[in-house]
C-alpha positions in Angstrom: -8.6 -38.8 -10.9 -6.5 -41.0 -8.7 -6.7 -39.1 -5.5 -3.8 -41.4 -4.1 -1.7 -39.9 -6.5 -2.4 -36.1 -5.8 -2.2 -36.7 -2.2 1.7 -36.8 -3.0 1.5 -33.6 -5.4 3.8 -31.0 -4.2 4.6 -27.7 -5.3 8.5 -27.0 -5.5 9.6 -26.0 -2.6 7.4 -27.1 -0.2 8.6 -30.5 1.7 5.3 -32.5 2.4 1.7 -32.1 1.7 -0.6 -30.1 4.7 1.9 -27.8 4.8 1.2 -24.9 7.0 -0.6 -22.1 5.4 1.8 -19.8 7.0 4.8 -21.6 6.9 4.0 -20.9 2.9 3.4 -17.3 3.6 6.2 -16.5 5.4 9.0 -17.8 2.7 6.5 -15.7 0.2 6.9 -12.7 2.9 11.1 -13.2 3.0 11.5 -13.8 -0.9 9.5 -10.9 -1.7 11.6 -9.1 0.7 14.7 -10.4 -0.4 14.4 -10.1 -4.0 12.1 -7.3 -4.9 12.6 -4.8 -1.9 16.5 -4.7 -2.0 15.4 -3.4 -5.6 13.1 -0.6 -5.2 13.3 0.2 -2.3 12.4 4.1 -1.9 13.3 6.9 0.7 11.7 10.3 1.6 14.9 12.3 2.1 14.5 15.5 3.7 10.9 15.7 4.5 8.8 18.6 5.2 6.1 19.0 7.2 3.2 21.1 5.6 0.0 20.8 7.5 -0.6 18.7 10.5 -3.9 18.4 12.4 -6.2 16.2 14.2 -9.0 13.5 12.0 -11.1 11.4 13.6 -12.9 8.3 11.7 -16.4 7.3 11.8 -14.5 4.0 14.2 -13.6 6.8 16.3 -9.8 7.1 16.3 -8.3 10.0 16.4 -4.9 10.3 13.9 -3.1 12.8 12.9 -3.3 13.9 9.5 0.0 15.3 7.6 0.6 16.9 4.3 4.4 16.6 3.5 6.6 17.1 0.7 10.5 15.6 0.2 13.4 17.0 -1.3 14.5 14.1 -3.7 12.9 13.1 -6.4 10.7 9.6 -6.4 11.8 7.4 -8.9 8.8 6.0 -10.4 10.0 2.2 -11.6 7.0 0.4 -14.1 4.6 -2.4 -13.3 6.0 -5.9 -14.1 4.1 -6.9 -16.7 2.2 -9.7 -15.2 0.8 -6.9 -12.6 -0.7 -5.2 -15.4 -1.9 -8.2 -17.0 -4.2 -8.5 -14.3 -5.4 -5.0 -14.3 -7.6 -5.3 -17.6 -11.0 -6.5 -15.9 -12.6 -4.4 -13.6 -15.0 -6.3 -10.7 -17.5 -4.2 -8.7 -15.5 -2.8 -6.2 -13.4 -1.4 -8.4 -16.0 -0.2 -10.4 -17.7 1.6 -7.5 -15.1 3.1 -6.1 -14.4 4.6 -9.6 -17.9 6.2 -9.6 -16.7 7.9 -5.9 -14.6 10.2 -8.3 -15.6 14.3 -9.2 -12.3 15.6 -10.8 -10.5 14.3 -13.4 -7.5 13.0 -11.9 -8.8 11.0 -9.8 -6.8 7.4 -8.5 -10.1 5.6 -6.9 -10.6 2.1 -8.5 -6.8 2.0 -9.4 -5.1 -1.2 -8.0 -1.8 -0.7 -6.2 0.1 -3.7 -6.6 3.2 -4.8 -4.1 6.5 -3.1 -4.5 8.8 -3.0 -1.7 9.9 -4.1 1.7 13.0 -1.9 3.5 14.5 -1.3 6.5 12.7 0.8 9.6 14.5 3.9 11.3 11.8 3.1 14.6 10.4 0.5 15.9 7.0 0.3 14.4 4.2 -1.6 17.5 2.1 -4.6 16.0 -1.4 -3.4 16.2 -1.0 0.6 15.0 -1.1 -0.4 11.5 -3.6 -2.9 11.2 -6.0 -0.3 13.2 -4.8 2.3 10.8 -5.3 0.5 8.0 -8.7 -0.8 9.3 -9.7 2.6 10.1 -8.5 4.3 6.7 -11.0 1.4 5.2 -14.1 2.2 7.0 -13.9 5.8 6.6 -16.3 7.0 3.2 -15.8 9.2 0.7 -12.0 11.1 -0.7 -9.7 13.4 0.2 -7.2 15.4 -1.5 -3.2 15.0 -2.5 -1.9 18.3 -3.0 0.4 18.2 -6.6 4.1 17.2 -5.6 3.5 16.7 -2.5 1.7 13.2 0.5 -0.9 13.1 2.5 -0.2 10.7 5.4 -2.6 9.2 8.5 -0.6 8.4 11.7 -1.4 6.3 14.0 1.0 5.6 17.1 3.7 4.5 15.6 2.7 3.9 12.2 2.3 6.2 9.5 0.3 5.6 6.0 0.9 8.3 3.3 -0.3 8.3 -0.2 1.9 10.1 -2.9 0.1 11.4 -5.4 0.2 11.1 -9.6 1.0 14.1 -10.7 3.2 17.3 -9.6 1.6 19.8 -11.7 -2.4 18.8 -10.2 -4.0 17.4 -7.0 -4.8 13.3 -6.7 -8.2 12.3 -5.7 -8.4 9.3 -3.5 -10.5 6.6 -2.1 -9.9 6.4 2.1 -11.7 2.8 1.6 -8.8 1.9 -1.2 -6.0 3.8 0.5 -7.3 1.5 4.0 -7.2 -1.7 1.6 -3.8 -0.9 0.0 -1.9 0.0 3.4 -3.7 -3.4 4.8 -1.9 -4.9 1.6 1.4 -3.7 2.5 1.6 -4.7 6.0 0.4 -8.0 5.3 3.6 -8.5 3.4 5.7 -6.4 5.0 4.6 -6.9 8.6 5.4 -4.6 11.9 9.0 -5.0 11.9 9.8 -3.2 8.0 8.6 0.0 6.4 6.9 -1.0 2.8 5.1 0.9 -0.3 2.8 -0.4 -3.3 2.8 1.3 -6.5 0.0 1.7 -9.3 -0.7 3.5 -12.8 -3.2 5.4 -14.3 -2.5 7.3 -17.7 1.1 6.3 -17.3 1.8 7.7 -14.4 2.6 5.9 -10.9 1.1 6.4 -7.6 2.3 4.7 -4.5 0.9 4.1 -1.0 3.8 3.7 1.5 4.0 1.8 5.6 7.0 4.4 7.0 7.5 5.6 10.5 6.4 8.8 11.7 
């Protein structure tokens, strides 16, 4: 190969080669914002408060835990194909967490890819979500989604909540893939938007949303 050559090799729209990493990953963060976010952006209208009490992780943060439900009706928009292109092959993760599972509908294993990006109501501080999503990650083991209704982690002023698959049956879920997922999110979405990811099992979507509390 004629390395003097692919030392001018650019990808379109970048300007020169060395580019910055996160020059790169910022245009990916306001493209992604612009042109998939303004489309699916979602909205809990209306919620209700259920249960709310204290859980502390194994890092030893204390959040709040929240079961809520909301009056209108979450659309539930399809993968784009390539997303589920990349779903057929399971690695090892994947495959344990899947073992992690004792009911039948159970979400562990099941990617959540990228959805949307959208507007905050509050200003959201830059380090609750990372800690939240760090300490979602490191704590073992599942918890419940009540059928029809969240279960959200709050942190400060940051608030994860996982919407279950089903309104008719509970969602078992992975705290170490709901961590990753929320960690997902806010690396697109960043400190200064709200944000969700949505995945399938069965045919049925699931998402994992960054809101205020």
């Amino acid at each position: 190969m004629n390395h003097s050559c692919t030392r001018h090799m650019r990808l379109p729209g970048t300007r020169v080669p060395g580019i910055k990493r996160g020059t790169l990953l910022s245009r990916l963060q306001r493209y992604l914002r612009a042109h998939i976010g303004a489309v699916h952006a979602r909205e809990c209208k209306d919620k209700h408060i259920i249960d709310s009490k204290p859980f502390t992780t194994p890092s030893g943060h204390v959040l709040t835990m929240e079961t809520f439900n909301c009056s209108n009706t979450v659309a539930t928009p399809q993968l784009p194909s390539p997303a589920i292109g990349r779903r057929h092959s399971l690695d090892v993760n994947t495959k344990r967490q899947a073992s992690l599972c004792t009911t039948a509908n159970c979400i562990c294993g099941v990617p959540c890819f990228f959805n949307s990006c959208f507007a905050t109501s509050n200003t959201i501080k830059a380090g609750d979500c990372p800690a939240l999503a760090a300490s979602l990650t490191s704590t073992p083991g599942t918890f419940t989604i009540p059928a029809g209704q969240a279960v959200a982690f709050i942190l400060n002023s940051c608030l994860y909540a996982a919407f279950g698959d089903s309104s008719t049956q509970a969602t078992q879920y992975c705290f170490n893939d709901f961590g990753n997922a929320a960690s997902e999110v806010f690396h697109v979405c960043g400190s200064t938007q709200q944000g969700s990811c949505i995945g399938s099992r069965n045919g049925a979507s699931f998402f994992v949303d960054q809101l205020n509390p």
